[in-house]
C-alpha positions as CSV (number, residue, x, y, z in Angstrom):
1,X,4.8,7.9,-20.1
2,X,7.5,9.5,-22.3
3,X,10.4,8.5,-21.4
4,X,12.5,10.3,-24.0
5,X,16.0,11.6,-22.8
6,X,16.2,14.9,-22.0
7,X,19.1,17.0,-23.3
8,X,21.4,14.2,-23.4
9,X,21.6,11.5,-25.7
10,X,22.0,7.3,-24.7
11,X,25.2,6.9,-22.1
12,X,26.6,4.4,-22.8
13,X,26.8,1.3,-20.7
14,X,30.7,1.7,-19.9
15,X,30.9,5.6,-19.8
16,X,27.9,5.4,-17.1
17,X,29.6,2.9,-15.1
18,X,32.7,5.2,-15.2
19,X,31.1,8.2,-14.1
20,X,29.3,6.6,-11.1
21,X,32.3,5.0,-9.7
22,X,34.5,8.2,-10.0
23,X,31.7,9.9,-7.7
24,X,32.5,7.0,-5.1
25,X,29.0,5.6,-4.7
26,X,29.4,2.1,-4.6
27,X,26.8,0.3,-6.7
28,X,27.0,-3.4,-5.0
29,X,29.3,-5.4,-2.6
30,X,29.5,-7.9,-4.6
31,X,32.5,-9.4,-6.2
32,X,30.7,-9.4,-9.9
33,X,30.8,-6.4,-11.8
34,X,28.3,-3.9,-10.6
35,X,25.0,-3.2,-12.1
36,X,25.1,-1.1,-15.5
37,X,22.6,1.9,-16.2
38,X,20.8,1.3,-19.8
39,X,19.9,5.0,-19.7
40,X,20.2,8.7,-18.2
41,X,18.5,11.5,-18.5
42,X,18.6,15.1,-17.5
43,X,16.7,17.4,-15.0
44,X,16.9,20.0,-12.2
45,X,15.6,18.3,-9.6
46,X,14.9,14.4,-9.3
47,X,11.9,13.7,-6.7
48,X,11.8,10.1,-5.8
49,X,7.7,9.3,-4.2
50,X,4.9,10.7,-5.8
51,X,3.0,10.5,-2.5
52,X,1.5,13.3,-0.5
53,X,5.0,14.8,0.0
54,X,6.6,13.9,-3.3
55,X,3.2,15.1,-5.4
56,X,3.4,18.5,-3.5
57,X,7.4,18.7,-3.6
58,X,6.9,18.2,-7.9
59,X,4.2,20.6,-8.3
60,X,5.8,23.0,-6.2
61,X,9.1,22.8,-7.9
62,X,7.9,22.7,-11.0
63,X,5.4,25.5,-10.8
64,X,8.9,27.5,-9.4
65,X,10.6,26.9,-12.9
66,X,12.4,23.5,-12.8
67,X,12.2,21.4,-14.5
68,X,11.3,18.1,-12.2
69,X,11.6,13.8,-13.2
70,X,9.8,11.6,-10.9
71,X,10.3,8.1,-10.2
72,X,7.3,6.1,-8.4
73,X,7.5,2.5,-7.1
74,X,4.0,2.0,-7.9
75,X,2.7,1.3,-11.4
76,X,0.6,4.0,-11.9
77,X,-1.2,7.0,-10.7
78,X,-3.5,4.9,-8.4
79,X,-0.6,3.6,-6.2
80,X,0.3,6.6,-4.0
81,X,-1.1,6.7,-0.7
82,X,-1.7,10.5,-0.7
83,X,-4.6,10.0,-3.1
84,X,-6.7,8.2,-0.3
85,X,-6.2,9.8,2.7
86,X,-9.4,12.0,4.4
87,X,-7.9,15.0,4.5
88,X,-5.2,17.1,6.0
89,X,-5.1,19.6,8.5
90,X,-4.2,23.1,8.1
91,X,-4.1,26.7,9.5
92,X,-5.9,30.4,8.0
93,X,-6.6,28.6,4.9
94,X,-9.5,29.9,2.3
95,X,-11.3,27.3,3.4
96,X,-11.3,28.3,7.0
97,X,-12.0,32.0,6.6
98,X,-15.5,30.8,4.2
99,X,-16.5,28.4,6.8
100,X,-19.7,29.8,8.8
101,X,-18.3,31.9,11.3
102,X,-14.8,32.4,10.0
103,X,-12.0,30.5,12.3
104,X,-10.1,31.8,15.2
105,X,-7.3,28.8,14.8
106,X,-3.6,30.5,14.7
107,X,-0.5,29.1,14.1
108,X,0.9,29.9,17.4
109,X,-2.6,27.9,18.9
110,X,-1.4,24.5,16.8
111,X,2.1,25.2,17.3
112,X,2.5,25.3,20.9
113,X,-0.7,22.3,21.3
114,X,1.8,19.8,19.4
115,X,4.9,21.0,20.7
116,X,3.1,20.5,24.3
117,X,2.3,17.2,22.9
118,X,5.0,16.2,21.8
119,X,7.0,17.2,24.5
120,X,9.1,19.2,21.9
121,X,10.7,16.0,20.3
122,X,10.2,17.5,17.1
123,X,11.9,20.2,15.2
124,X,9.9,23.4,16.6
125,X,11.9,26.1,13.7
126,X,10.6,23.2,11.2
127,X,7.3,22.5,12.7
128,X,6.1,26.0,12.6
129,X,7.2,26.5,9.3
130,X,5.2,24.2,7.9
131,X,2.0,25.3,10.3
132,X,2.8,29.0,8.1
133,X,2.8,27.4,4.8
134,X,-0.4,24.7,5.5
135,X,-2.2,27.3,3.7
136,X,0.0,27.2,1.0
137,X,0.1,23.9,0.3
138,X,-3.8,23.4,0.7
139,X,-4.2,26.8,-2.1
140,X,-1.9,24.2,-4.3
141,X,-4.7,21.8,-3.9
142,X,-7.3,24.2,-4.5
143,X,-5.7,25.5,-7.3
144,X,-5.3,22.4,-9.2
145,X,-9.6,21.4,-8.4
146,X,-9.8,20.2,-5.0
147,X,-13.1,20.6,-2.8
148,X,-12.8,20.9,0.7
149,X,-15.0,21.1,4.0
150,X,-13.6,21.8,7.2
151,X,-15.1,19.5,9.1
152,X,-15.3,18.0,13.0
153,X,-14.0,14.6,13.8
154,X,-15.1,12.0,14.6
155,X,-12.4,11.9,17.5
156,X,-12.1,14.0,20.0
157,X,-10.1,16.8,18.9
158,X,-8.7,20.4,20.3
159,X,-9.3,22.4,17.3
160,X,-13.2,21.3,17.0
161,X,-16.0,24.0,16.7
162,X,-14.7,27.9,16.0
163,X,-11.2,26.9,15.4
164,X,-12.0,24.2,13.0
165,X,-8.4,23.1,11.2
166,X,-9.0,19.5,9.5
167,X,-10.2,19.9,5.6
168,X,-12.3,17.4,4.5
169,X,-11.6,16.2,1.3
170,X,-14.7,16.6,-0.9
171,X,-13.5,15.5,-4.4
172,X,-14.7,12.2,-5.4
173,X,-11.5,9.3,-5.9
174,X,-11.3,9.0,-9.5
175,X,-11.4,12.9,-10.0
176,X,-8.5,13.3,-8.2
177,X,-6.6,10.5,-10.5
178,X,-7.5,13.0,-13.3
179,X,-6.5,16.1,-11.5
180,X,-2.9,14.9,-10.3
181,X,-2.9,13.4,-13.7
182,X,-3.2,16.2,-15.4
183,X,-1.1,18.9,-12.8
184,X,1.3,16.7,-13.6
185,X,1.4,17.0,-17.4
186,X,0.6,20.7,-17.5
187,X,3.5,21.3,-15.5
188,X,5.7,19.4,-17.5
189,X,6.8,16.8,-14.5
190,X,7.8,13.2,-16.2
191,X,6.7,10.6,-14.3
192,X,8.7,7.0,-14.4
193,X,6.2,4.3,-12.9
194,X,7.5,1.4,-12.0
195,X,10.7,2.6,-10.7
196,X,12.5,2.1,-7.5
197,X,15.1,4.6,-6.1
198,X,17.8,2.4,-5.5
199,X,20.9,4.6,-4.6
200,X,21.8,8.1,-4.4
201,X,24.8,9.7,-6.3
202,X,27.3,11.8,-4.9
203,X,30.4,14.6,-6.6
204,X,33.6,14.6,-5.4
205,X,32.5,17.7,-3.2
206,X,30.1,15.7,-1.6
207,X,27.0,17.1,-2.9
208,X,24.1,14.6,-3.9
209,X,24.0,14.8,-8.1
210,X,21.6,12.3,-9.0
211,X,20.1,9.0,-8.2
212,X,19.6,5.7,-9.6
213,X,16.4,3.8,-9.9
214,X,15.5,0.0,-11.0
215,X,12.4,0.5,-13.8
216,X,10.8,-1.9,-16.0
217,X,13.7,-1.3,-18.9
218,X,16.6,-2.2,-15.8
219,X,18.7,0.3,-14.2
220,X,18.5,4.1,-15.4
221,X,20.7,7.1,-14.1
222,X,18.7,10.5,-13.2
223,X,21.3,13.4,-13.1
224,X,19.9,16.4,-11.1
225,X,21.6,19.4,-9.0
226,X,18.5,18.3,-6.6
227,X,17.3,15.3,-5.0
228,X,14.0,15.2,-3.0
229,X,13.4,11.7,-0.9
230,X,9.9,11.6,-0.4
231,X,9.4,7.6,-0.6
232,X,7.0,7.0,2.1
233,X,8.6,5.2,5.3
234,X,9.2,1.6,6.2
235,X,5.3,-0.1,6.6
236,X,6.3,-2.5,3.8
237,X,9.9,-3.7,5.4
238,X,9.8,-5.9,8.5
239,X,13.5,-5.4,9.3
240,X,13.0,-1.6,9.3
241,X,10.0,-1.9,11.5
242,X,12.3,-4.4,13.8
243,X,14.7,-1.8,14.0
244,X,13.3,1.2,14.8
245,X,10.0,0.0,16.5
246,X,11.0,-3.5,17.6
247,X,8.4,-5.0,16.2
248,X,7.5,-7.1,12.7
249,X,4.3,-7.6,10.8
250,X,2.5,-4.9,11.0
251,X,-0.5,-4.7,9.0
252,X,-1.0,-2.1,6.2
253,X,-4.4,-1.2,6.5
254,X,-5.0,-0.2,2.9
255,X,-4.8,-3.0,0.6
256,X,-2.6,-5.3,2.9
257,X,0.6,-4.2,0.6
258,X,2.9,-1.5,0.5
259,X,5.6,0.2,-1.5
260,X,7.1,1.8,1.5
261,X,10.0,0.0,2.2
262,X,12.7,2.4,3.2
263,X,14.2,3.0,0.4
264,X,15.1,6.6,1.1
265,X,16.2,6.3,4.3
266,X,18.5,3.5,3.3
267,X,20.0,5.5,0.4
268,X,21.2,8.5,2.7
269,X,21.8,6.6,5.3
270,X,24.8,4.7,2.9
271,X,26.2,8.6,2.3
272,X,26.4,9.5,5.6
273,X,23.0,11.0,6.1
274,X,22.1,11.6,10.2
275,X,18.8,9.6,11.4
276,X,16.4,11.0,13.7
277,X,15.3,10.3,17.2
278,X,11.6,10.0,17.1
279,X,10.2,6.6,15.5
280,X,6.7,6.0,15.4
281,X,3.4,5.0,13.1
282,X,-0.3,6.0,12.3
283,X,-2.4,3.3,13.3
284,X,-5.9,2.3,11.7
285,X,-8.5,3.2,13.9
286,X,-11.0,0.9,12.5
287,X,-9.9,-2.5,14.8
288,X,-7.1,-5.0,15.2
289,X,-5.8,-7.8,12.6
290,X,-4.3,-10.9,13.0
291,X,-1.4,-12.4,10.2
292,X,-4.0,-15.8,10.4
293,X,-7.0,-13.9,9.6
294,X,-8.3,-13.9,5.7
295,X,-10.1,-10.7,6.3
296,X,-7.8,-8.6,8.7
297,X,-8.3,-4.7,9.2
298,X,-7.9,-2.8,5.7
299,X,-9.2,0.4,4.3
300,X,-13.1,0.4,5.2
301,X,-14.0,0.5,8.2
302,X,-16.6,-2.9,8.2
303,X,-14.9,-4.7,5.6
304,X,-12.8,-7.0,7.8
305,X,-13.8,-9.6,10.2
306,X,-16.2,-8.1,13.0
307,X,-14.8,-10.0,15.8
308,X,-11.6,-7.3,15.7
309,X,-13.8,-4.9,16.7
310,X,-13.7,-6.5,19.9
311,X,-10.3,-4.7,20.9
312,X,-11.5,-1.4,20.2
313,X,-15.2,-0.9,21.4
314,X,-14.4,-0.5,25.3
315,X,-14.3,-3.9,26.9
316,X,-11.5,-5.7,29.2
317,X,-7.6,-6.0,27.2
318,X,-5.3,-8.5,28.6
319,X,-1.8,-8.3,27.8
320,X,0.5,-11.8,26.9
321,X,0.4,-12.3,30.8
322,X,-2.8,-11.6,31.4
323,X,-3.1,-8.6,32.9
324,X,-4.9,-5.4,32.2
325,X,-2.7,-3.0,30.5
326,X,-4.4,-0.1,29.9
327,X,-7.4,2.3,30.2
328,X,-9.3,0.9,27.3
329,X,-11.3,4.2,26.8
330,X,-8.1,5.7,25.1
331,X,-8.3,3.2,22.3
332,X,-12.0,4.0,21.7
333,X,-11.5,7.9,21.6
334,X,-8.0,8.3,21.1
335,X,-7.5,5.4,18.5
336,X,-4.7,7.1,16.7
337,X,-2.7,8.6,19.3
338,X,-3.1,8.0,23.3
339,X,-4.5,4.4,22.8
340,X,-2.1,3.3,20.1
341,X,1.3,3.7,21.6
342,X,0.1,1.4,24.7
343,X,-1.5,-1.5,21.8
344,X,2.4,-1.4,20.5
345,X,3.9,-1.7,23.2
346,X,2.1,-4.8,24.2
347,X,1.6,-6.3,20.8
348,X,0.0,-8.7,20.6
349,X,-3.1,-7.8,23.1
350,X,-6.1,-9.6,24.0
351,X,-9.5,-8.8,23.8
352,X,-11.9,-10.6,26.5
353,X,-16.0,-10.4,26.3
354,X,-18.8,-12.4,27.5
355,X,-22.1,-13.7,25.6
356,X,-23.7,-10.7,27.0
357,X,-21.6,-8.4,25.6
358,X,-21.6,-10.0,21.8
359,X,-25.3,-10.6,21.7
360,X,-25.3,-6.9,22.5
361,X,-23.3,-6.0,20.0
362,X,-25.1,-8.7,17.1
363,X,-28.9,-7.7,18.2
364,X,-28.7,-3.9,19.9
365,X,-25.4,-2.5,18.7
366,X,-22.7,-0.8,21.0
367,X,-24.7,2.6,21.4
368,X,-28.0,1.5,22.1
369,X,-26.9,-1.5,24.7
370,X,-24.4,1.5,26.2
371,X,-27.2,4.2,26.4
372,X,-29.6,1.7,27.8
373,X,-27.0,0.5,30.7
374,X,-26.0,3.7,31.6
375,X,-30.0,4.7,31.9
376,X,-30.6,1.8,34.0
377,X,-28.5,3.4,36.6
378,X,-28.4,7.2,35.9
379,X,-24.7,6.6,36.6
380,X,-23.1,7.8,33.1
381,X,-25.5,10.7,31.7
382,X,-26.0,11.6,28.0
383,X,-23.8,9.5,26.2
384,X,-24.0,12.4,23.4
385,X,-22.4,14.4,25.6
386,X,-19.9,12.4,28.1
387,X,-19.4,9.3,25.7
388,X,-17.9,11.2,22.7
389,X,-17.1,8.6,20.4
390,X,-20.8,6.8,21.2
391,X,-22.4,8.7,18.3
392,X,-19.7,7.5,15.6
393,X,-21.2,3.6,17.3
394,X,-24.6,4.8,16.3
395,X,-26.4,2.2,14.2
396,X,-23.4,0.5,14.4
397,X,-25.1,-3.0,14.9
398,X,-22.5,-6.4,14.1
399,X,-25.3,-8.6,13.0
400,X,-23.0,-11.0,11.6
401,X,-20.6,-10.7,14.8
402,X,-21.5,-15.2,15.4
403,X,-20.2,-16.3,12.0
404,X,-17.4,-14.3,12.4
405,X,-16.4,-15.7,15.6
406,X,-16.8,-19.0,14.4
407,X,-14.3,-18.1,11.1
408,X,-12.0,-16.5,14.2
409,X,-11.8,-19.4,15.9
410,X,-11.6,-22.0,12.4
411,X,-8.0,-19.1,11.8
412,X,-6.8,-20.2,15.1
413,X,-6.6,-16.0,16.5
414,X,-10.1,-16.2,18.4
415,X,-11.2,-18.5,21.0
416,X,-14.3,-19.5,23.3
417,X,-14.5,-21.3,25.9
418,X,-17.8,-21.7,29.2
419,X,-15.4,-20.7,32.0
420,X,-12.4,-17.8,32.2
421,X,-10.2,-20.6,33.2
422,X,-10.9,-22.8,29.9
423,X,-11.1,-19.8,27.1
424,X,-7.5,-18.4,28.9
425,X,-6.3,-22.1,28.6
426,X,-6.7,-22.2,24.9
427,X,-5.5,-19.0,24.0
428,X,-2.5,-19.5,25.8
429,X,-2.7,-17.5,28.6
430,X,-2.4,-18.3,32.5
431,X,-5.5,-19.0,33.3
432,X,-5.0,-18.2,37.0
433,X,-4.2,-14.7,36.0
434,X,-6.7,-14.1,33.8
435,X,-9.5,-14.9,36.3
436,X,-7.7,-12.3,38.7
437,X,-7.6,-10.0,36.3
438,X,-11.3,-10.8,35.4
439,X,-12.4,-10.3,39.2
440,X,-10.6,-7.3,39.9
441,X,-11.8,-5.6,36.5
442,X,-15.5,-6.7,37.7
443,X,-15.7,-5.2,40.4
444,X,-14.4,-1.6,38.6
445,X,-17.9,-2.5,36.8
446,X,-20.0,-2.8,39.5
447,X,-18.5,0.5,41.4
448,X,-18.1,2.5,38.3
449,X,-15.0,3.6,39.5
450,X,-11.6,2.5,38.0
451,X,-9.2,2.2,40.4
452,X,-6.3,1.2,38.3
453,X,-6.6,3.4,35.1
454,X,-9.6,6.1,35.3
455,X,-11.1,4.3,32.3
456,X,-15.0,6.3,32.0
457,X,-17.4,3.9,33.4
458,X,-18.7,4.0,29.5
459,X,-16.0,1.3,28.9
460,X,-16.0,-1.0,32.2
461,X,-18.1,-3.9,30.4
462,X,-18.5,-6.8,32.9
463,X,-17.4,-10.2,31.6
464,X,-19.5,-12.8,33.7
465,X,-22.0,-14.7,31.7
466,X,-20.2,-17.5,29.9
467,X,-19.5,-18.6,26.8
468,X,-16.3,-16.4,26.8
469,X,-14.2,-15.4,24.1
470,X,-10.7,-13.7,23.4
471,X,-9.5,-12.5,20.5
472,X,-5.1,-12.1,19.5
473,X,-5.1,-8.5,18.1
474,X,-1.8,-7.3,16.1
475,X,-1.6,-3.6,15.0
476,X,-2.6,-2.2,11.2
477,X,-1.1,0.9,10.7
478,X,-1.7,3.7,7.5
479,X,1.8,4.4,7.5
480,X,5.1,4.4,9.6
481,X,6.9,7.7,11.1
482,X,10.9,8.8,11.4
483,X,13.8,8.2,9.6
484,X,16.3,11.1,7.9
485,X,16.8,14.1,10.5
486,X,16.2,17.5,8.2
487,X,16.9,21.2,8.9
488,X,13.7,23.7,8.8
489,X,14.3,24.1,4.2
490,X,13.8,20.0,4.6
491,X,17.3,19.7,3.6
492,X,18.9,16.5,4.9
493,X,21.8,16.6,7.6
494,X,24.9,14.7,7.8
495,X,26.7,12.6,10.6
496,X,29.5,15.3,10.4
497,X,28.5,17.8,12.5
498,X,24.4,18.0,11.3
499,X,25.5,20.0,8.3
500,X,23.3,20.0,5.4
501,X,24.4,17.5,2.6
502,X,24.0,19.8,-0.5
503,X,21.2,19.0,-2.9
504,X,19.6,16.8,-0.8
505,X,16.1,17.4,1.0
506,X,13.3,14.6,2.7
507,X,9.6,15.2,3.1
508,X,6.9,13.5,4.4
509,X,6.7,10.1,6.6
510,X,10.5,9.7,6.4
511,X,11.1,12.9,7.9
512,X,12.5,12.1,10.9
513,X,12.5,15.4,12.5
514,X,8.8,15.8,11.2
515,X,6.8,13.3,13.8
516,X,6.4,11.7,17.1
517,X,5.2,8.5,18.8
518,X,2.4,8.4,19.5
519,X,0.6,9.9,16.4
520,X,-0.2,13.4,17.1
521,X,-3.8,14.0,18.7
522,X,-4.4,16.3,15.7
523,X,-6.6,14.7,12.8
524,X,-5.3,15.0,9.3
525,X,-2.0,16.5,11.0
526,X,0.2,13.1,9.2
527,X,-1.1,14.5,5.8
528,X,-0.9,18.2,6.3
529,X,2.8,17.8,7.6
530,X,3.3,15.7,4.5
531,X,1.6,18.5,1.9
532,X,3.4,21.1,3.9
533,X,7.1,19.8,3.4
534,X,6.2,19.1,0.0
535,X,5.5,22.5,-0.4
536,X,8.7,24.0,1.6
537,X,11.3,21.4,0.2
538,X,9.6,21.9,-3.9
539,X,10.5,25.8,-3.0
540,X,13.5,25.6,-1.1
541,X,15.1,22.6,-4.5
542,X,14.2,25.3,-7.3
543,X,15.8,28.1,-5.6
544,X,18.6,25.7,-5.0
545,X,19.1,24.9,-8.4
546,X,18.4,28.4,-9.9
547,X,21.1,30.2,-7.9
C-alpha cells in the first residue's frame, strides 16, 4: 500500500504534537509526554473499518468525488468480516424484479414487520431510509461484480416465497478479495492495514477534523473535514460486552478472534458523543461453545465438536438451577433471533439427553429418528411441512457424536452419568431439581402437549434411558449490536442536546440507533443495514465536505 503523503509534506514530530493539543483532544492521561505522530496526511474524508459498512461508506464516498483514506485493524484485505457473510437483505432490487415471478416485497412491508418487531426501539426516520436505499447499496455491489440469488432460508422467515428479500451471495470468496481489491484502487481509496483508530480529533468549534491511528510505522495523524466510524462493535473486548450485555467471553464464531474491540465507540464517546439504548448481538446458529473446548463453534457449521449440537437440535435445556427455561423449539427455528435472547440471558445453559437420543443422532440422524417418531403416532404430521427447520437436519447424521463426547467430558464442559441424579451431581447442578425438572418435562413428551412453554411436540424428546449426559453451552456470536446513537444521514449525536457533532458519522454494528436485541427475525437484515448506512453515510460525508 502507498502510503505516500498527500498534499502535505512530513509534520514534524513537535509541530504535530502542537496542533493536536491546541484542538484539546487529550492524547494520554499519563504523566509522560504524550505519544508523537511520525506522520500526517491529507484527505476529505477519513473512514476508519473497512467492513461491510466502512467498504460501502469508501466506495460510496469516493465514487461521489472525495477523495477517501482508510485505516483497517486487520492486516490485509482478507480480515474484514463483510467479505464472509451469506448475504444481505434488501428491497426492489434488480435482483428481485429478475427473479421468476418478479417480487411484491415493499418498503413499507419490511418497514412496519421490523418496527413491529422491534417494538420501535430503533430509529424508524433512519430505518426506512436505509430500507429505500438497500437497492442502492446492493446496485454498488452489482456494479463492482457481484452475483446474487435471492434465495429462501433456511429459517423461517416473513419475506419467503413472492416477496423474497435476502440475496444470496453467489461470488466465490477469493473473487471477492479481487473485486474490493480492485474497487478500491480504481477509485483511488488508500487503504492503511494494520492500523488502529485510536482517537478522534476535534477544532476549536467542535467539529471532528481528523483522527489518529497506531500502524506498523507508530502513530500517524489523518486530517479530514469527515470522519466515518465504521469499526465493527465490541465482540473482541470483554469489558465492552460486560458493560452493555453483562456478560464476558463470548465466542466469535469466525476464526475465534476479532478486531472488533470498540474502538469507535470509545473514541466519540471521550468527545462527548451520545450512546444508544438498544444493545444486542448476532448469534451463530450453528450450536453452542464452551471457553474449555479445543474445537468450539466457529465458521462451518460441522467443524466444531458435535456434542454442541446438543443445545440446539430440540431436546430438554436446563438453566444453572436446573430448571427448564425456555421453549426449546425457538432455538431450533429461530436460532438468531427468538431463541437467542433467552440462551443470553441464562448463559451458561444446559443441554440434557439420553442414550436414546445420541444413538439417534450417531446411527439415524435428527430427521429420520424425528420423522419416524412422529409416524409411529400420527401425532406431529409431515415434518416437511409442520417441522420447518427438519429439512435443513436432513442427512444430517453425527456419526462421530461418541468420540466427541468422550473429548467433552476429557475438557471438563460435558458430562455422563447412569442416573439423572449422578450426571446433575457432576455437572454441578441440584440434582434434586433436575430430576423434577426431568419428570415434569417427561410427561409434556408423553401428552404431546407443553404445558409450560407451547414448545411443538417436534422438540419434546424424552430423556429416560440412561447413560445421561449434559453439556455447559456459552454463546458464539458473528458480531455484537449498539453503541453511537446517529440521526437518519448517520451523523453522530452529542450529549448536548442530541445535536449532530459536525463531521462525524457511524455505520454499521456500532450504530446504536441501527439494531435491537434480539437480532431481527429478518435473514441477512445485520448485513443489509450495514451496506445500507455505508451507502447513506459515504453520500451524506462527500456532500459534507463539498459544500
Amino acid at each position: 500500500m502507498d502510503t505516500r503523503m498527500d498534499r502535505r509534506s512530513f509534520i514534524a514530530a513537535s509541530a504535530a504534537t502542537a496542533a493536536v493539543a491546541a484542538s484539546g483532544i487529550a492524547l494520554a492521561q499519563a504523566e509522560e509526554a504524550p505519544a508523537q505522530p511520525v506522520a500526517a496526511y491529507d484527505c476529505d474524508i477519513v473512514v476508519a473499518g473497512l467492513g461491510a459498512s466502512g467498504f460501502m461508506a469508501a466506495i460510496t464516498a469516493a465514487k461521489a468525488g472525495a477523495h477517501v483514506i482508510v485505516v483497517e485493524k486487520g492486516e490485509d484485505i482478507t480480515a474484514p468480516n463483510g467479505l464472509y457473510v451469506s448475504g444481505p437483505f434488501a428491497v426492489d432490487t434488480q435482483v428481485l424484479h429478475e427473479k421468476e415471478g418478479g417480487t411484491t416485497l415493499t418498503v413499507d412491508d419490511v418497514f412496519y414487520h421490523v418496527m413491529s418487531y422491534t417494538k420501535w426501539t430503533p430509529n424508524p426516520s433512519l430505518m426506512r431510509r436505509c430500507l429505500n436505499e438497500s437497492k442502492n447499496a446492493v446496485a454498488n455491489l452489482l456494479e463492482i461484480g457481484y452475483t446474487f440469488r435471492e434465495a429462501n432460508f433456511r429459517f423461517e422467515t416473513p419475506f419467503i416465497g413472492e416477496k423474497g428479500g435476502f440475496h444470496l451471495i453467489l461470488t466465490p470468496l477469493d473473487e471477492r478479495f479481487e473485486l474490493w481489491t480492485k474497487t478500491l484502487e480504481n477509485l483511488g481509496v488508500e487503504v492503511q492495514f494494520a492500523t488502529t483508530m485510536t482517537s478522534l480529533i476535534q477544532g476549536d468549534d467542535g467539529a471532528v477534523t481528523g483522527l489518529l491511528a497506531e500502524g506498523p510505522e507508530g502513530l500517524i495523524q489523518i486530517n479530514a473535514s469527515a470522519v466515518i466510524i465504521a469499526t465493527g462493535g465490541y465482540l473482541g473486548n470483554e469489558d465492552l460486552q460486560q458493560r452493555f450485555l453483562h456478560i464476558r467471553g463470548l465466542n466469535v464464531a469466525r476464526g475465534g478472534v476479532s478486531n472488533c474491540t470498540g474502538d469507535g465507540i470509545l473514541a466519540a464517546e471521550k468527545i462527548g458523543a451520545a450512546l444508544d439504548i438498544q444493545y444486542g448481538y448476532c448469534p451463530c446458529e450453528y450450536g453452542g461453545t464452551n471457553d474449555k473446548a479445543s474445537r468450539p463453534a466457529k465458521q462451518d457449521k460441522y467443524d466444531q465438536n458435535y456434542a454442541f449440537k446438543l443445545g440446539y437440535y430440540g431436546n430438554l435445556l436446563i438453566d444453572a438451577e436446573g430448571k427448564r427455561f425456555m421453549n426449546e423449539g425457538m432455538l431450533v427455528d429461530y436460532p438468531m433471533s427468538y431463541g437467542s435472547q433467552q440462551t443470553l440471558r441464562n448463559n451458561p445453559w444446559f443441554a440434557l439427553v439420553d442414550q436414546t437420543y445420541v444413538d439417534a443422532l450417531t446411527n439415524e440422524g435428527l430427521y429420520n429418528y424425528m420423522k419416524a417418531r412422529g409416524a409411529q403416532d400420527g401425532a406431529y404430521g409431515d415434518p416437511n411441512t409442520n417441522w420447518f427447520i427438519g429439512a435443513y437436519f436432513k442427512d444430517r447424521i453425527l456419526d462421530r457424536l461418541p468420540e466427541d463426547i468422550e473429548e467433552g467430558i476429557a475438557e471438563g464442559w460435558l458430562w455422563k452419568g447412569d442416573t439423572i441424579e449422578e450426571v446433575a451431581e457432576k455437572a454441578g447442578l441440584d440434582p434434586a431439581q433436575v430430576l423434577a425438572t426431568v419428570e415434569r418435562y417427561n410427561s409434556f413428551c408423553e401428552s404431546g402437549v407443553d404445558e409450560d412453554f407451547g414448545a411443538n411436540p417436534w422438540y419434546l424428546t424424552p430423556v429416560k434411558d440412561g447413560p445421561f449426559y449434559i453439556t455447559e453451552n456459552f454463546q458464539s456470536a458473528w458480531s455484537t449490536f449498539g453503541g453511537l446513537r446517529i440521526d437518519d444521514q448517520c451523523r453522530v449525536l452529542s450529549n448536548e442536546k442530541f445535536l449532530p457533532i459536525p463531521g462525524l458519522y457511524c455505520v454499521g454494528t456500532e450504530a446504536g440507533s441501527l439494531y435491537y436485541g434480539p437480532y431481527y427475525d429478518v435473514p441477512g437484515y445485520c448485513y443489509g443495514l450495514c451496506i445500507d448506512s455505508g451507502y447513506i453515510a459515504g453520500n451524506e460525508a462527500a456532500s459534507f465536505v463539498q459544500a
